[in-house]
Structure formats: structure tokens, C-alpha cells
C-alpha positions as CSV (number, residue, x, y, z in Angstrom):
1,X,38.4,-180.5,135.6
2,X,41.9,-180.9,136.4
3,X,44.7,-178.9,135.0
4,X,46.3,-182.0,133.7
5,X,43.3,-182.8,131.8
6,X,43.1,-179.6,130.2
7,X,46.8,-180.0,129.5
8,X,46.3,-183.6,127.8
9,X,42.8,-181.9,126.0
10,X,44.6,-178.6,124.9
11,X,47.2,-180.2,123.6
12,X,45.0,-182.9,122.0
13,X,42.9,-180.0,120.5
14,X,46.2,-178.3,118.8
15,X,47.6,-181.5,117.2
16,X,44.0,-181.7,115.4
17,X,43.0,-178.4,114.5
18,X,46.4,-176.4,113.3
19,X,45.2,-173.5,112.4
20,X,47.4,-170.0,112.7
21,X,46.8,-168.6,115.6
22,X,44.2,-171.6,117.7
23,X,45.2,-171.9,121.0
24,X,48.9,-170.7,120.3
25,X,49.6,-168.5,123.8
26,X,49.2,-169.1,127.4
27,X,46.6,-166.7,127.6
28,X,44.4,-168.3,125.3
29,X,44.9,-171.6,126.9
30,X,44.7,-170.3,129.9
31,X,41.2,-168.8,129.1
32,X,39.8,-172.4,127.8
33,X,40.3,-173.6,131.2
34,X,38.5,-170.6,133.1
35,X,35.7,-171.5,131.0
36,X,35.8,-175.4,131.2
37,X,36.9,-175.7,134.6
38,X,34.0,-176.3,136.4
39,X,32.9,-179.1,134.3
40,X,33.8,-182.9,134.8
41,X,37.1,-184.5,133.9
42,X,35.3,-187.3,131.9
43,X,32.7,-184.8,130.4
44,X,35.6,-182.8,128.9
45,X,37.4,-185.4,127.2
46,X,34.6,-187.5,125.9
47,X,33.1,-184.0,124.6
48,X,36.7,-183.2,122.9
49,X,36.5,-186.5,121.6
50,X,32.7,-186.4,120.0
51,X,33.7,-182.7,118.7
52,X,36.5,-184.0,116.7
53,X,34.7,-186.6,115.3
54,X,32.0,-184.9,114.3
55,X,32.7,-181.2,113.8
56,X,35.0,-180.4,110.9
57,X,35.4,-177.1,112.1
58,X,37.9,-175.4,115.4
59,X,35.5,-175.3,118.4
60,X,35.4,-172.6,120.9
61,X,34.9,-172.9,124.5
62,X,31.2,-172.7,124.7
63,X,31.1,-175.8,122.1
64,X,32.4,-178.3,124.0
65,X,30.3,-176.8,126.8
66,X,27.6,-177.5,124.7
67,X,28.6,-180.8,123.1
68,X,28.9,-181.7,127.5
69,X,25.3,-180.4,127.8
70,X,24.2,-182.8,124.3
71,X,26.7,-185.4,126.4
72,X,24.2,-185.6,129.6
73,X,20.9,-184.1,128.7
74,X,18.0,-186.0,130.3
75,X,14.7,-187.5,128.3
76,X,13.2,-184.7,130.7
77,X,15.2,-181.6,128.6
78,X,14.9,-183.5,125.4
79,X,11.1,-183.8,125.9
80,X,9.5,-181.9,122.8
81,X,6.4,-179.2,123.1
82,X,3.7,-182.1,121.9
83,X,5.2,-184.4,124.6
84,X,4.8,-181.8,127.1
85,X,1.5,-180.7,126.0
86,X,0.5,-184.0,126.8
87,X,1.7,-183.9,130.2
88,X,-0.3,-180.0,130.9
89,X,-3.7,-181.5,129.3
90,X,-3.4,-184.3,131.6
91,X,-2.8,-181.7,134.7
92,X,-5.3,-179.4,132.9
93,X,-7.9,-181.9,133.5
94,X,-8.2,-181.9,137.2
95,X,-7.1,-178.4,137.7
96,X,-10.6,-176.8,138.5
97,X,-10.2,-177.6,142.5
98,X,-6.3,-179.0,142.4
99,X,-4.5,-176.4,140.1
100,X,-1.8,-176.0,143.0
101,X,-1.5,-179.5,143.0
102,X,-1.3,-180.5,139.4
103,X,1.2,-177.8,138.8
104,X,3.8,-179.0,141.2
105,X,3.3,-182.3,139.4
106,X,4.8,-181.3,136.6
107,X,8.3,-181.5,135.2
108,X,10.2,-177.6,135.8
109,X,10.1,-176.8,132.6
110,X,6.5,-177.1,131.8
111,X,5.5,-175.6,135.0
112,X,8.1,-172.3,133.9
113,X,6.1,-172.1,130.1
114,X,2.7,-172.3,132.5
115,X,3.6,-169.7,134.7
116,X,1.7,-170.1,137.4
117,X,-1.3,-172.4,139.4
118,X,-3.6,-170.4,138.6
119,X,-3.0,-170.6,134.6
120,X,-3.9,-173.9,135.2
121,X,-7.0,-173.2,136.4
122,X,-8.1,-171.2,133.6
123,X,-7.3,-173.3,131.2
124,X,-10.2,-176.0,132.4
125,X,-12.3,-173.6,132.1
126,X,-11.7,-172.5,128.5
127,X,-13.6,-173.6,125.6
128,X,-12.2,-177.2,124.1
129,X,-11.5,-175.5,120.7
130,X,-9.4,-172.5,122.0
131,X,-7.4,-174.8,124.4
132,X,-6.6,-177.3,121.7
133,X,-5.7,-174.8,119.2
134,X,-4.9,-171.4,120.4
135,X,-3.3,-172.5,124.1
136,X,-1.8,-175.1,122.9
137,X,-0.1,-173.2,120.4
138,X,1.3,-170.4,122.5
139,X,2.2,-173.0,124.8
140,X,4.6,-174.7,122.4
141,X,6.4,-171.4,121.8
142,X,6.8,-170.9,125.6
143,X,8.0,-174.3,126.2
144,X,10.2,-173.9,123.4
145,X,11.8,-170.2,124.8
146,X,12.0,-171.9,128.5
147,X,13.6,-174.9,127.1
148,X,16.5,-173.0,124.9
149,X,17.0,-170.9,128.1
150,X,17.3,-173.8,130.1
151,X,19.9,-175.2,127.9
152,X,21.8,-172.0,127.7
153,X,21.9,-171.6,131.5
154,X,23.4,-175.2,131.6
155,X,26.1,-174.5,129.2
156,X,27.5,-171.7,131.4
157,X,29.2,-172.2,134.8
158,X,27.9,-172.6,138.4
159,X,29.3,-169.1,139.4
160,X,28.4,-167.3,136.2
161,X,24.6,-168.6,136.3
162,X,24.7,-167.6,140.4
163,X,26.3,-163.9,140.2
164,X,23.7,-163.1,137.0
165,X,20.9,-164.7,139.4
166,X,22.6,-163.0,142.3
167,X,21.9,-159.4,140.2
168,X,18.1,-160.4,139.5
169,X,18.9,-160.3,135.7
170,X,18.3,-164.2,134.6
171,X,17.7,-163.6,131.4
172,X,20.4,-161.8,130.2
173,X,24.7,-162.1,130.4
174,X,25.8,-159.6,133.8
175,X,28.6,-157.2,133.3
176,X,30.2,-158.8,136.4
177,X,31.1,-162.0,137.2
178,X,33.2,-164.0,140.1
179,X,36.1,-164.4,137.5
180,X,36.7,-160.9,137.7
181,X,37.9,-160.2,134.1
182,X,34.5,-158.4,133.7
183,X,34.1,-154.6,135.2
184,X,30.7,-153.9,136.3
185,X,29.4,-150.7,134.5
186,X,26.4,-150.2,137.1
């Protein structure tokens, strides 16, 4: 995003929400646009725009990073655990000799609540009931988990998202990142 779109947003943002104390230095402004920067010119505005009218409440930056993600989520990341389970009983079904196969078939997300090929694998050779009820069950809370992280490694930035992958800790915020304004305590 531009600096003159931030300036036209910022400003957009304080005529609506006046508040004491929203958005009132330099400093503050100038730390909504560190963390909206990387985004789209267009995303920004029409997610300002869909916050306003539909949020009765002051955002912070990581809502209209999210109300971007809502703005340009896929049917593939708003595909629900019984959709998906479809997809893996389908795979599940000639997984015996093709488990490689049938896994790289399937959309990222699925294959991450999986695991692995070889998950596949045992899974057509489990009992009916078990697979149906017990797999399929701690399947939907995996695909849940892998789908909320999903979605919460989209809302942050490019360079956040690489220097925490970069430190081998995906899973969790890094105590240093490319902006600098974080000291690393390791």
C-alpha cells in the first residue's frame, strides 16, 4: 500500500471513530502503516470501508488485516471439515497402493491435518466403523487447528511469516522480526 492511501484511510478512520486518544500521534499512525503496508491498495480501502460498515467498534491493525483475509478467502479456505472429509474418504479409498499419489491430490490444507502418505495408507486399512467415527472425528479437529493457523499466518505480513519460518518456530510469534522494533532474547 501506498503512503497516500494510508493517508486518505487514516484520516478516513479518525473522522469516523473519535475516540480520545485513536490514531492521535505520528507514531501511532505511523505504526498502522508498518503493519498494513504490505497489503494491497484496493484491499485496504475496501476492508476500511466493510469495517465501518459493519463494526460498531474502533479496529486495530490486525482487523482490517483480517477483514482483507475475509475480503479474498478462496472456497478452498472456506471449505468446512465435512467438506474436506469428503475429499480424504475419496483419497482414502485408493490409498492401499497410491497413498503417495492420493495425498498430493489433495488441497494443502487437508494434506497438513493428514500429515503424511502414509496416514493415508492406514486409514484403508482400518475398520469402516472406526474410520467413520473415531478418524473422522479427530480429523475435523485437525483440519479445524490447520485451517485457523492457516488463516492467522495470512493475516500477518510476508516478512513476519518468513523471519518466524526462517527461526523454525511456525507455530508461534518470533521475538525478532525484519522490522526491527522487536529485540531477539535468544
Amino acid at each position: 500500500m501506498t503512503q497516500d492511501t494510508w493517508i486518505k484511510q487514516a484520516a478516513l478512520l479518525k473522522t469516523v471513530y473519535t475516540e480520545k486518544g485513536f490514531m492521535q500521534t505520528r507514531e501511532t499512525t505511523n505504526a498502522w502503516y508498518m503493519c498494513l503496508k504490505d497489503l494491497a491498495d484496493c484491499d485496504v480501502e475496501l476492508a476500511v470501508l466493510r469495517w465501518m460498515q459493519t463494526s460498531p467498534f474502533t479496529p486495530k491493525p490486525a482487523d482490517i488485516r483480517s477483514m482483507v483475509q475475509r475480503n479474498t478467502e478462496t472456497a478452498e479456505d472456506q471449505m468446512g471439515a465435512e467438506a474436506a472429509w469428503v475429499l480424504v474418504r475419496r483419497a482414502v479409498q485408493n490409498s492401499n497402493y497410491h497413498a503417495a499419489e492420493e495425498f498430493d491430490a489433495l488441497p494443502e490444507l487437508i494434506r497438513k491435518a493428514i500429515g503424511s502418505p502414509e496416514n493415508l495408507k492406514e486409514m484403508a486399512v482400518m475398520d469402516t466403523d472406526e474410520f467413520e467415527t473415531v478418524e473422522k472425528a479427530q480429523f475435523a479437529r485437525d483440519y479445524r487447528a490447520a485451517t485457523e493457523r492457516s488463516r492467522e499466518d495470512q493475516r500477518m505480513s510476508e516478512p513476519l511469516r518468513r523471519s518466524i519460518f526462517e527461526r523454525g518456530r511456525h507455530d508461534t510469534i518470533s521475538e525478532k522480526t525484519e522490522f526491527g522494533f522487536l529485540s531477539s532474547a535468544t
